[in-house]
N, C-alpha and C positions, 0 to 999 in steps of 0.2 A: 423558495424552500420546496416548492409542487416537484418542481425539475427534478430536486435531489431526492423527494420520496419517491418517484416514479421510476428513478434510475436504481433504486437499491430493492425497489419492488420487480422490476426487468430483472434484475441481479437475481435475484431469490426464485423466478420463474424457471431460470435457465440452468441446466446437467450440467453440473460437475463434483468435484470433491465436497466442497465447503457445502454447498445443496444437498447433498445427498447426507452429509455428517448432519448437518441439521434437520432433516426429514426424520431421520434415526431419532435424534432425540426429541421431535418431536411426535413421533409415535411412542415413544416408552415415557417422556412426561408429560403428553397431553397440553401442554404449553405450545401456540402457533410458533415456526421458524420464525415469523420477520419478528417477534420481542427475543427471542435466542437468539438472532442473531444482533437487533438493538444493543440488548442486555454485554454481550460478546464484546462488540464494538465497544459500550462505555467503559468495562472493566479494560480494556485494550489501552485506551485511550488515557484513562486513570494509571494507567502504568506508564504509560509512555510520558507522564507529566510529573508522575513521584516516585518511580520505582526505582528500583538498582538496577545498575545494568542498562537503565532505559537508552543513553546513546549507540551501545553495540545494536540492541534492538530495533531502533530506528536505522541502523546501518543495514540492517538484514533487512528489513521491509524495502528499501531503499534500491536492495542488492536481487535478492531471492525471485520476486516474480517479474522486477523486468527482465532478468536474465534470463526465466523461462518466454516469457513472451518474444524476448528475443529469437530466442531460438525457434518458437512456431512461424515468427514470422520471416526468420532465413529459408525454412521448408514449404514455406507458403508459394506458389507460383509468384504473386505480386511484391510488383519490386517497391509501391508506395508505404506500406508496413516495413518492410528495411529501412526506407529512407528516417520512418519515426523512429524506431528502436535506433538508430545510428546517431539522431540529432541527442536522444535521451541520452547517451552513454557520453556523449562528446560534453552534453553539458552537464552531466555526475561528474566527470573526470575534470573540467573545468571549476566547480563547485569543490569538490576536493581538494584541488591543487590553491585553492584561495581561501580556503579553510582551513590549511595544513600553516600555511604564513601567516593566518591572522587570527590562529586560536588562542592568544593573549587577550585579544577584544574582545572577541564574541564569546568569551567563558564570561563576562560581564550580562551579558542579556539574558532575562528569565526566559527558562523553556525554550532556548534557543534549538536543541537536538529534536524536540517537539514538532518545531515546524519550519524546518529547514528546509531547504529550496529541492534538496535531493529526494525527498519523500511525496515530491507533485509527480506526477509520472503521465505520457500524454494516454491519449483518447485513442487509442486503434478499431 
């Protein structure tokens, strides 16, 4: 569990959107980022487990930022970041294509669109 707070404490360290959106509100409500963004994550997660809509939503999380990563890591000099965004997409698209013939079964398992294999995405 040390692993995972220290990975999401790295995350929260580092320049970008989501950092900088929660920096923002955590200067106008005095509340630290890492509980805004805890806070973020449960409500995320609470949706993705009862909300509407929640399968499309897991398809966009799924879809949206490794497509951008992809794309950093075509523009990257290094060709070992291709080689992962290339395995990821080979095994979305494999994941898809054996989801598409066996969504009769897998409409039986709780919170299956929850924690489906397409929303692990690797480590770059």
């Amino acid at each position: 569990m040390d692993g995972l707070r220290q990975r999401f404490e790295r995350f929260l360290e580092q320049k970008n959107v989501a950092t900088e959106a929660l920096g923002a509100l955590e200067a106008r409500t005095g509340v630290e980022k890492r509980y805004l963004a805890a806070g973020a994550l449960a409500l995320l997660s609470l949706y993705l487990l009862f909300g509407y809509g929640a399968s499309l939503l897991c398809n966009v999380i799924g879809f949206v930022y490794p497509a951008y990563a992809s794309v950093k890591a075509i523009e990257s000099p290094s060709k070992e970041d291709d080689t992962v965004w290339l395995t990821y997409w080979v095994v979305y698209a494999l994941f898809g294509l054996i989801e598409f013939f066996s969504d009769l079964l897998l409409f039986w398992f709780p919170f299956y669109y929850a924690g489906k294999p397409s929303q692990v995405r690797p480590r770059s």
